[in-house]
ZAKOL-414700 format. One record per residue: residue in one letter; x, y, z of N, C-alpha, C in turn. Coordinates in steps of 0.02 Angstrom, whole numbers, plus 50000, padded with zeros to 5 digits. Layout:
N
REC, resn, n_x, n_y, n_z, ca_x, ca_y, ca_z, c_x, c_y, c_z
REC, a, X, Y, Z, X, Y, Z, X, Y, Z
...
! end
This chain:
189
REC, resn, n_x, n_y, n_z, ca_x, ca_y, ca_z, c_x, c_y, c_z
REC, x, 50952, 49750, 50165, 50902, 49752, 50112, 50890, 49681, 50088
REC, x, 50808, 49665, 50101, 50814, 49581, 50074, 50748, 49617, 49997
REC, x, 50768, 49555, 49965, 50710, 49563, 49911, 50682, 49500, 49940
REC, x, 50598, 49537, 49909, 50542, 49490, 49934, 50510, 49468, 49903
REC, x, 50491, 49499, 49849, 50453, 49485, 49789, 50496, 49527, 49721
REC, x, 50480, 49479, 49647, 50503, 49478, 49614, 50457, 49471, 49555
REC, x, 50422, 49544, 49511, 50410, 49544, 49459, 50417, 49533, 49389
REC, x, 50386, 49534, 49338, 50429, 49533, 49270, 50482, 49615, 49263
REC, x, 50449, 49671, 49298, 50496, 49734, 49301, 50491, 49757, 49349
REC, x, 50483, 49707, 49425, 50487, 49755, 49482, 50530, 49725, 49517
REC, x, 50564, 49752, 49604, 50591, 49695, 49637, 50538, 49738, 49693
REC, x, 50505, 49724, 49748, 50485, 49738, 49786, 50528, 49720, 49858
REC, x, 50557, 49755, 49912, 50633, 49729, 49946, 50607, 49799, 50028
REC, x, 50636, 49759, 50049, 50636, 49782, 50108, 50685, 49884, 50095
REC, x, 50686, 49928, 50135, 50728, 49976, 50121, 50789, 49984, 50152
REC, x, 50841, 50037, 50130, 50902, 50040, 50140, 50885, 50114, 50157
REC, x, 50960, 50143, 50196, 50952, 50199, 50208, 50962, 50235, 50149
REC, x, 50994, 50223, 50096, 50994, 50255, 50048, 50959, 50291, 50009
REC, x, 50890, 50246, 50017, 50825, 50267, 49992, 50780, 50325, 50005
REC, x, 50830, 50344, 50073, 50785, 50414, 50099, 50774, 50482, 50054
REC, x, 50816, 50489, 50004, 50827, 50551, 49979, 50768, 50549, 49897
REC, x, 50779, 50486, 49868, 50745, 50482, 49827, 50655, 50470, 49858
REC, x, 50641, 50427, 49901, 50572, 50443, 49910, 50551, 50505, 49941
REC, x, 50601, 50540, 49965, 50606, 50618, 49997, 50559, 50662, 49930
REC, x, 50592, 50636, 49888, 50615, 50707, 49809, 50532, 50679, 49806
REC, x, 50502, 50595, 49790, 50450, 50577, 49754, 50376, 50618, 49801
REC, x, 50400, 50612, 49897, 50346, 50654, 49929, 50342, 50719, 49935
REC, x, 50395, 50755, 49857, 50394, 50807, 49883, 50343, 50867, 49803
REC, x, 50319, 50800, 49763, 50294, 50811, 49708, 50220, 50817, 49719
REC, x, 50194, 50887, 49691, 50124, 50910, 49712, 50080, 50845, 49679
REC, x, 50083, 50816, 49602, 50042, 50765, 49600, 50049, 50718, 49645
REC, x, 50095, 50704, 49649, 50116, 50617, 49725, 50057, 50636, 49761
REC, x, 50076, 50699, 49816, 50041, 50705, 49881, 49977, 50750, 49857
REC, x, 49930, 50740, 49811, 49876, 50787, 49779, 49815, 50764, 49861
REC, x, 49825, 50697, 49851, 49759, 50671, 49904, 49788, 50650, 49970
REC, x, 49871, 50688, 50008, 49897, 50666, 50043, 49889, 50729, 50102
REC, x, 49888, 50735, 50154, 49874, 50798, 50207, 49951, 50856, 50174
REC, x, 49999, 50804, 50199, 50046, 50873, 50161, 50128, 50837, 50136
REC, x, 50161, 50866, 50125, 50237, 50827, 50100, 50278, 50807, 50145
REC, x, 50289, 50752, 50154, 50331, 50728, 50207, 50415, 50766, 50220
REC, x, 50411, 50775, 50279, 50504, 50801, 50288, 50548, 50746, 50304
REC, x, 50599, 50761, 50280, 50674, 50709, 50286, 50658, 50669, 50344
REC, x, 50643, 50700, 50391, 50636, 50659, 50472, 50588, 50615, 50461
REC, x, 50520, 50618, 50442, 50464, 50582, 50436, 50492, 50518, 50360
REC, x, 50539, 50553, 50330, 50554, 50489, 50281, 50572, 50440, 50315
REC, x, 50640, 50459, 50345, 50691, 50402, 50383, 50626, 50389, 50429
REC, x, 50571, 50383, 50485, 50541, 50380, 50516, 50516, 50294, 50488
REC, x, 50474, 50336, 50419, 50432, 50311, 50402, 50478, 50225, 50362
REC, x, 50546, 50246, 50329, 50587, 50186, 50319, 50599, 50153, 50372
REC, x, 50615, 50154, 50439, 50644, 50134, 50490, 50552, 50095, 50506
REC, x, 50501, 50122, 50530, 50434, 50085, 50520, 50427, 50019, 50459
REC, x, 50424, 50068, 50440, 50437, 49997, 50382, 50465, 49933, 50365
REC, x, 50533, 49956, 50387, 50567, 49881, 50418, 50544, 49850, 50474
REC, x, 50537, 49894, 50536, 50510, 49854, 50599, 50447, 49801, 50582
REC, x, 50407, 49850, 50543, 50362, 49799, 50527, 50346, 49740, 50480
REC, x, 50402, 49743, 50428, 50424, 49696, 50400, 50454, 49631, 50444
REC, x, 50486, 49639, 50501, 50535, 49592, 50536, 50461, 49564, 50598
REC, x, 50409, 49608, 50601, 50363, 49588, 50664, 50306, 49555, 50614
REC, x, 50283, 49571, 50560, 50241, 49547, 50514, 50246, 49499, 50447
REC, x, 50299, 49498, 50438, 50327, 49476, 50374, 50314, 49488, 50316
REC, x, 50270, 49573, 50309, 50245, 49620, 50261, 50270, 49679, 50279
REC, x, 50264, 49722, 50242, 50266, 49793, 50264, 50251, 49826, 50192
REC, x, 50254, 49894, 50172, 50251, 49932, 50104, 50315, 49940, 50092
REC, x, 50324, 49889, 50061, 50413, 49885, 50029, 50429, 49930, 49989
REC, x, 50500, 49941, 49972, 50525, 49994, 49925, 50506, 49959, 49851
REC, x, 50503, 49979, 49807, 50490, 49946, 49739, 50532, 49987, 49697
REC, x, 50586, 49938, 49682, 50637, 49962, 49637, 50608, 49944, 49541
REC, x, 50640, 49973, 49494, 50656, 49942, 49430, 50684, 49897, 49420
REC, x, 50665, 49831, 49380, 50717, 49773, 49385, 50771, 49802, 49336
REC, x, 50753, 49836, 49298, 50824, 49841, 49220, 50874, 49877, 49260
REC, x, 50845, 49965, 49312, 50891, 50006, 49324, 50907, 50007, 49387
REC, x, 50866, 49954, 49439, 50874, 49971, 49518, 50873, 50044, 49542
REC, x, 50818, 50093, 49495, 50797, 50143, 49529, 50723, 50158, 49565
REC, x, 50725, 50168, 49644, 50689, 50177, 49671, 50636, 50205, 49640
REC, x, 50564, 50197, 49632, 50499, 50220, 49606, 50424, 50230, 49653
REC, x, 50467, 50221, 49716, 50399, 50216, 49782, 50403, 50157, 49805
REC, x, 50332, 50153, 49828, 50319, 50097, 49857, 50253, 50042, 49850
REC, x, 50257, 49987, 49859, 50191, 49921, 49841, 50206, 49888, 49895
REC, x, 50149, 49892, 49935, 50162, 49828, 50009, 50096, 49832, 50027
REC, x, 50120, 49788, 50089, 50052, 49804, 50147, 50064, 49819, 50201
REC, x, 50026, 49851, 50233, 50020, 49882, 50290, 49971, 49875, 50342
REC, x, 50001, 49848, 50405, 49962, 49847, 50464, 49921, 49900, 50473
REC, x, 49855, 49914, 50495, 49837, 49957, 50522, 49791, 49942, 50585
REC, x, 49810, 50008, 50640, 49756, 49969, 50706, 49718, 50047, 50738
REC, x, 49721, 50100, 50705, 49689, 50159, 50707, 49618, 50141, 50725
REC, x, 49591, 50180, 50749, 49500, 50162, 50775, 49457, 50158, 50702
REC, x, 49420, 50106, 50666, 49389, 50112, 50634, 49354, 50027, 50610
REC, x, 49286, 50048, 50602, 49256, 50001, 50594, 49289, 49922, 50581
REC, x, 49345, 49935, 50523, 49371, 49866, 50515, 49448, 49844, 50512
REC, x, 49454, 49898, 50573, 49528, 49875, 50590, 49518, 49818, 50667
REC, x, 49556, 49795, 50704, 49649, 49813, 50652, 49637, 49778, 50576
REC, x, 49675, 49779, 50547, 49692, 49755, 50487, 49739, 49766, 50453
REC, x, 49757, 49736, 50372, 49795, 49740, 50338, 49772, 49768, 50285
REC, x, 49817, 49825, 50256, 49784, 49863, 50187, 49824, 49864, 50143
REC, x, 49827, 49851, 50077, 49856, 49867, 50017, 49889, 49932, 50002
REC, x, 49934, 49962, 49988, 49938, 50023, 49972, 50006, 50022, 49919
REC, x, 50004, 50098, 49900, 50037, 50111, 49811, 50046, 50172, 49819
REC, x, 50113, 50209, 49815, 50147, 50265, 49808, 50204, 50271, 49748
REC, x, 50176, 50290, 49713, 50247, 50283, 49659, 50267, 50366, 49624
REC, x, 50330, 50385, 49607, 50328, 50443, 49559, 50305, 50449, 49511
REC, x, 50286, 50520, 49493, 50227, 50533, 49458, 50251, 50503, 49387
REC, x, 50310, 50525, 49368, 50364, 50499, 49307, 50348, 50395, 49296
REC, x, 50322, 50374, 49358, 50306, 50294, 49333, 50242, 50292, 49320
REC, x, 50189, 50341, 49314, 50127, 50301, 49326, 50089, 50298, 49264
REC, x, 50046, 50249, 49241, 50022, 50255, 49172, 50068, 50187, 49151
REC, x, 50098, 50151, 49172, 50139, 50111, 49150, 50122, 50027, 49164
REC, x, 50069, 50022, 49226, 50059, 49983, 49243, 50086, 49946, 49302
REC, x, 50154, 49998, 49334, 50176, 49983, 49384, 50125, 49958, 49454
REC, x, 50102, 49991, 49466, 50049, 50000, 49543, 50031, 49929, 49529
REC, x, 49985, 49919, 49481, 49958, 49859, 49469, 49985, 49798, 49452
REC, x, 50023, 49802, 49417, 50085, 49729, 49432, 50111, 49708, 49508
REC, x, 50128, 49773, 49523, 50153, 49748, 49604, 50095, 49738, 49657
REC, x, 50043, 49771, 49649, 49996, 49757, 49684, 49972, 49686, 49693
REC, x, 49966, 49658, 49629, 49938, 49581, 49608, 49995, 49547, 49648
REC, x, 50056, 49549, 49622, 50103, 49506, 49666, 50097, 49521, 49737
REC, x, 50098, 49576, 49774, 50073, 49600, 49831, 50020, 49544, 49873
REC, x, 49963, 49556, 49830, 49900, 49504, 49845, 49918, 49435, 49868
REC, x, 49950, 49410, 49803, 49996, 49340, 49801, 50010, 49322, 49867
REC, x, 50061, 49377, 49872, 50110, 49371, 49920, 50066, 49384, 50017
REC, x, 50019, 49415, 50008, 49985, 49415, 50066, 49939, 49376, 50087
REC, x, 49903, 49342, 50035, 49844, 49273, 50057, 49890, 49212, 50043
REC, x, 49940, 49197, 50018, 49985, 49143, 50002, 50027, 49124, 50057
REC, x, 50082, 49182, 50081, 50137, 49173, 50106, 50107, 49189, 50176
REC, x, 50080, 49259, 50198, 50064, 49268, 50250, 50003, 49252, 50242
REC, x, 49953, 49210, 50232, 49886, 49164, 50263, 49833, 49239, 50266
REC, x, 49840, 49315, 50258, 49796, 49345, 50261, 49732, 49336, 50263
REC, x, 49666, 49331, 50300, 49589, 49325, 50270, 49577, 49366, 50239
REC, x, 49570, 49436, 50233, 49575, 49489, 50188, 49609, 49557, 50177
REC, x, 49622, 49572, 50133, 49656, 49649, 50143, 49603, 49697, 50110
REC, x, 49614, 49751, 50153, 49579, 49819, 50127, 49633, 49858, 50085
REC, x, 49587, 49923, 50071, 49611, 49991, 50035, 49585, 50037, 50020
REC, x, 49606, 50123, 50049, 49551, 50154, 50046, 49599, 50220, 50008
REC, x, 49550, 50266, 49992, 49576, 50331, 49974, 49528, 50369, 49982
REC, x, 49521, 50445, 49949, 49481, 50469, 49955, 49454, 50471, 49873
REC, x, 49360, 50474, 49866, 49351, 50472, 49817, 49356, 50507, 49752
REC, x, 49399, 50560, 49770, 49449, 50592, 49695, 49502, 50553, 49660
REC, x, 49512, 50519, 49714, 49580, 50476, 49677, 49564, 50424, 49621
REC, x, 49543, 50458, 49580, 49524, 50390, 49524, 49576, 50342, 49482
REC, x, 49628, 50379, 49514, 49680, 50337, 49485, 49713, 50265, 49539
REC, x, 49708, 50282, 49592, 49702, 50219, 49640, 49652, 50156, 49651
REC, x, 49600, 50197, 49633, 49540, 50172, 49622, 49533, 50113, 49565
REC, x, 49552, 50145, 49517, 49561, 50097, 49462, 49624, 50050, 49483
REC, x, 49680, 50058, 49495, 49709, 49981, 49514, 49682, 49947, 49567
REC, x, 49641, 49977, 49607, 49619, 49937, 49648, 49548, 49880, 49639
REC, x, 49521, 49915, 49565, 49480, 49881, 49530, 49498, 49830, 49489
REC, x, 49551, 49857, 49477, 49610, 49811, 49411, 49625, 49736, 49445
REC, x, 49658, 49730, 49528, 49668, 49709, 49539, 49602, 49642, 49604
REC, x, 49551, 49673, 49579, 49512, 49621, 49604, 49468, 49641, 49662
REC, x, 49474, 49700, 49683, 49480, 49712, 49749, 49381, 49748, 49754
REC, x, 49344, 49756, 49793, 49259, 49756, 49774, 49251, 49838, 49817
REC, x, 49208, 49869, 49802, 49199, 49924, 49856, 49156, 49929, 49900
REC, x, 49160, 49926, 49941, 49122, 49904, 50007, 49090, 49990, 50022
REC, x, 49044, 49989, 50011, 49012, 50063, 50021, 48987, 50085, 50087
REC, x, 48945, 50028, 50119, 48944, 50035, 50189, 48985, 50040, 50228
REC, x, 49070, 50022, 50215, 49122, 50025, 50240, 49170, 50114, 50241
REC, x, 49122, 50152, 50187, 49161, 50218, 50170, 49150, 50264, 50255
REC, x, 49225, 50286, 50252, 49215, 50330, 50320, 49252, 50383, 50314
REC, x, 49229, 50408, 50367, 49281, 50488, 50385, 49339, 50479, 50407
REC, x, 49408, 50483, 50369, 49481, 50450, 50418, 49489, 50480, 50475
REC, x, 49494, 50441, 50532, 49506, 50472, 50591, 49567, 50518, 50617
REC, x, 49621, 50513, 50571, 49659, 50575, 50580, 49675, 50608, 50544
REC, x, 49610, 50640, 50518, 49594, 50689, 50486, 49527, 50707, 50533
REC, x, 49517, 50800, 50538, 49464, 50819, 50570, 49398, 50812, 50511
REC, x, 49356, 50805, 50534, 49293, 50782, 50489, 49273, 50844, 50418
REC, x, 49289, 50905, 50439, 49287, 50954, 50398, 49351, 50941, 50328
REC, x, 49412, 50916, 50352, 49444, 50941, 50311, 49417, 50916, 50236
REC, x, 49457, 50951, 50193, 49433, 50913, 50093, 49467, 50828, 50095
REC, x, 49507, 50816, 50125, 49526, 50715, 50119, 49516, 50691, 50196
REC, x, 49471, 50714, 50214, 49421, 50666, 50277, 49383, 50596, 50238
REC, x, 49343, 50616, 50204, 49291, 50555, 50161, 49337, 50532, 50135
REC, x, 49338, 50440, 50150, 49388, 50387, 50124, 49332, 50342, 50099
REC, x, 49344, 50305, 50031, 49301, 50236, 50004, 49352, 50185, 50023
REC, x, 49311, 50118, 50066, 49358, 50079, 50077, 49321, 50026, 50020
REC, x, 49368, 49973, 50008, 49381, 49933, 49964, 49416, 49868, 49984
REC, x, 49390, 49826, 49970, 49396, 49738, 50017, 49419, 49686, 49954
REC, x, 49451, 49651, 49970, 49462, 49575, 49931, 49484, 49526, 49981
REC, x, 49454, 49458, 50006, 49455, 49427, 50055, 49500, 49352, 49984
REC, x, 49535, 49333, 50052, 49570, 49247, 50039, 49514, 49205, 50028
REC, x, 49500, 49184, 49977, 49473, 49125, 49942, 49467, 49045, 49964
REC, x, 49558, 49044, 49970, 49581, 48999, 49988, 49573, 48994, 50063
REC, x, 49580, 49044, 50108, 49589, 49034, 50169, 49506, 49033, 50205
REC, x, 49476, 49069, 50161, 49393, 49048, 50187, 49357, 48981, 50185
REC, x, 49399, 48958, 50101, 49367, 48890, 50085, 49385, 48841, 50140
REC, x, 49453, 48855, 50157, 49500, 48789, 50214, 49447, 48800, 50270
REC, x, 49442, 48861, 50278, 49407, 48855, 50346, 49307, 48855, 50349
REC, x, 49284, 48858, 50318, 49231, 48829, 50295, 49216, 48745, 50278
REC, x, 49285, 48734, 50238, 49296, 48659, 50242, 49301, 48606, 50309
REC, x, 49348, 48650, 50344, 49345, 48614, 50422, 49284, 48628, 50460
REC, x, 49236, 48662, 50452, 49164, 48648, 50500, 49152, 48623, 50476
! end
């Protein structure tokens, strides 16, 4: 377990196996997974921790565990995530925010998100990261507004693994591009 980033009340850190049981309990809460296909099983946790690291060690990002700084109790997750699924603007890197329902309203998502950002056009040179949900989620929506991020409307699509009928097929994607890394390279032509 390395820590990666470091909030005024978060630690954002790579995961431990330990962690399987508590983000188990958080995917197993009808609000968590309201806009999710369905509740993840024990197997798909450890799956999805064991992913997580790989791609932390191949990327030098991943959707880290995000602990409490006061209690070091697990609360979800704030990272980024590779994605290379068929769709207009992959591959790419996306923002994403899972936390228990017991943290939210607090400002968590959005503190770590911002450092998140930081940490992805800064450290890893990102040009931009996405983020999508589906458009019920108004609560994602808003940190993703909070945190800077624009909605790209021509960009909204049907997720591809999801069949086009189902109710969380329609995704709004949502863009914030490196500043810094456009200007450098605008600067050099």
């Amino acid at each position: 377990m390395m820590k990666i980033i470091e909030t005024d009340r978060l630690i954002l850190r790579t995961w431990k196996g330990e962690d399987a049981k508590p983000y188990f309990d958080i995917n197993q809460d009808s609000k968590v997974i309201e806009f999710l296909p369905k509740a993840l099983t024990m197997q798909q946790v450890k799956d999805f921790i064991s992913a997580m690291n790989d791609q932390y060690i191949k990327n030098n990002y991943t959707l880290f565990a995000a602990e409490l700084k006061k209690t070091g109790e697990l609360i979800g997750f704030i990272g980024l995530n590779y994605i290379d699924w068929k769709a207009p603007f992959t591959p790419g890197t996306e923002i994403g925010w899972r936390l228990g329902a017991l943290y939210w309203g607090k400002g968590y998502a959005t503190e770590g998100a911002k450092a998140v950002l930081n940490y992805g056009f800064n450290k890893c040179r990102l040009k931009e990261i996405i983020s999508f949900t589906v458009p019920m989620n108004k609560r994602s929506i808003r940190v993703m507004e909070k945190i800077g991020m624009q909605h790209d409307r021509a960009g909204d699509f049907a997720h591809p693994k999801l069949s086009p009928d189902h109710k969380l097929s329609k995704h709004v994607l949502y863009i914030i591009k490196n500043n810094l890394v456009t200007n450098e390279l605008h600067n050099k032509s």
